[in-house]
Phi, psi and omega in degrees: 000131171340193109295291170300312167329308180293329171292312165336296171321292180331299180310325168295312182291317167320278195306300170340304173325295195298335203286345187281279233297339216280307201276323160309313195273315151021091166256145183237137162325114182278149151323125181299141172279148179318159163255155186291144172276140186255141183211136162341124178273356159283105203315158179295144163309140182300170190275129175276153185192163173261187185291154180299140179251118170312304186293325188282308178328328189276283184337311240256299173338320195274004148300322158298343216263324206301317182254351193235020149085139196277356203246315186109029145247071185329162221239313196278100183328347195268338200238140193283155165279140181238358143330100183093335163321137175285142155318305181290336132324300161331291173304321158259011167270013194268312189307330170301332160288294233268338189226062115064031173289301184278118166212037190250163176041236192264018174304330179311350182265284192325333191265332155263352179275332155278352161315301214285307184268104160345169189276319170314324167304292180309318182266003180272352188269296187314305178326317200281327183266004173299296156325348205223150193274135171272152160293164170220158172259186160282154180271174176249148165228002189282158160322122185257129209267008193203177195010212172337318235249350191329116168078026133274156190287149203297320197267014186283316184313317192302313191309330215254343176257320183309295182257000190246345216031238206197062180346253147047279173312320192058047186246078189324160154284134203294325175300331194307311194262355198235333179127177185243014164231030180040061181271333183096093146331087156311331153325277210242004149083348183317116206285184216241078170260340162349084190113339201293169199268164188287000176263346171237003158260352205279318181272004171266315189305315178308315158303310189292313160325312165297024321232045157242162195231188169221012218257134161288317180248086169252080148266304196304325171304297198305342196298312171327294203284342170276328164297279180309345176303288177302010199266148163273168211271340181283317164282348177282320182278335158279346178298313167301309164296335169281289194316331187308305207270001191284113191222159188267113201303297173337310145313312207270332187251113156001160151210123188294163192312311198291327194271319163326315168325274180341314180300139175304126140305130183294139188287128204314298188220091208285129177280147183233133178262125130356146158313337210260340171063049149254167184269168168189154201277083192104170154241124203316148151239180180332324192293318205112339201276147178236148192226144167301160184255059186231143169242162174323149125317159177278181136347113127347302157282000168253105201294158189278326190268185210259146161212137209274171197274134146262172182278022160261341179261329139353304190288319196285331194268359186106157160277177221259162194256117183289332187284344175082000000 
């Protein structure tokens, strides 16, 4: 073979070579990747809402009547009267169902019917049951025949810690926060117990006593649960029975024609301030109908202060009216 053939060859391997090694080293362009998505590192804003509107609320309520009563007195001891509750209470144990906070006693009923409501939803239900007067049950009077409380009447144990508490104890009076006809505070959202029935304040005390929660934010729960730690089962049942029977007597006990006479008339259409501190011409009642928010006076003869019903007074006063 020539000499120059062979540099010919060569020259051929050569050149192949580089053409290898050109196209290994090549780089092609990858595709831009999406861009990445960003998100706040601040949870999303709570859902907003006003003061509750009473007509929607009432539309909303008849999803509520079958176990709480179209009015919010319920008939059946396990689901609470919500009859006379502040809004704001209403609304936030409806948020509490709803974000699987509250998961105690019947929420598990309660938790898809609050999935369904908006948070407005929720306070236009409260404005409504805000409106409408809780019923009361009876208090027990029999006599308690064994320990401490001997030969007191059974609901006497609650009346003597509901106003007075339990020094002692360091057990506040139960009225400081709820009234002294348990009426409740809208301020601090503190609730309407007045009247509830006694198998279900009887189990919220029990709960708070065992003193757990699943709530992100429990001071009002720790408020309870601190309360409720020292009580004994006898006073957690009486403390339930008395509030059932917890009633304002001036509603509730006869008034003879003459002393009714006597009572100022309420002014037909009177201005009413609102939660909300706007005037507004009435409050809505249950009916649709709006009523000024004044009521008579009581009597002279008739106390003024709230007291619960027993079943000795009970007979005297008539039966009890459920609807409150």
């Amino acid at each position: 073979m020539s000499h120059a053939r062979v540099l010919g060859i060569a020259g051929l391997v050569v050149f192949a070579a580089a053409a290898v090694a050109y196209a290994q080293t090549t780089v092609t362009p990858v595709p831009d990747a999406a861009p990445v998505e960003t998100a706040p590192l601040e949870p999303a804003a709570p859902e907003h809402a006003t003061w509750g509107d009473v007509q929607n609320g009432q539309t909303l309520a008849g999803t509520c009547a079958a176990c709480h009563g179209l009015d919010g007195n319920s008939e059946i001891p396990m689901y609470p009267r919500i009859a006379g509750q502040s809004e704001r209470y209403i609304a936030h144990q409806l948020a509490l169902f709803k974000s699987g906070e509250r998961n105690d006693g019947m929420a598990a009923v309660m938790k898809p019917f609050a999935d369904m409501l908006s948070a407005q939803d929720a306070r236009d239900l409260g404005a409504y049951f805000a409106t409408q007067k809780s019923g009361a049950g009876v208090a027990d009077d029999s006599v308690v025949t064994s320990g401490p409380y001997t030969d007191m009447k059974f609901y006497e144990i609650g009346e003597k810690l509901f106003r007075a508490g339990d020094a002692a104890r360091g057990i506040p009076a139960c009225m400081a926060c709820h009234g002294p006809a348990g009426s409740g505070n809208p301020g601090p959202a503190y609730p309407h117990v007045g009247g509830q029935h006694a198998e279900y304040a009887q189990q919220r005390l029990e709960l708070y006593r065992a003193g757990t929660t699943s709530r992100t934010d429990p001071r009002l729960f720790n408020i309870m649960a601190s309360i409720a730690k020292p009580l004994t089962d006898e006073e957690i049942g009486s403390l339930a029975s008395y509030m059932q029977g917890l009633h304002p007597t001036a509603d509730d006990i006869g008034v003879d024609a003459t002393a009714m006479a006597a009572a100022p008339a309420p002014v037909a259409d009177a201005d009413v301030v609102t939660q909300d501190g706007e005037a507004a011409e009435g409050v809505a009642n249950g009916d649709g109908s709006d009523a000024p928010d004044t009521a008579p006076e009581p009597a002279a003869d008739v106390p003024a202060n709230d007291a619960p019903i027993d079943a000795a007074t009970a007979t005297e006063a008539g039966p009890e009216d459920p609807q409150g």
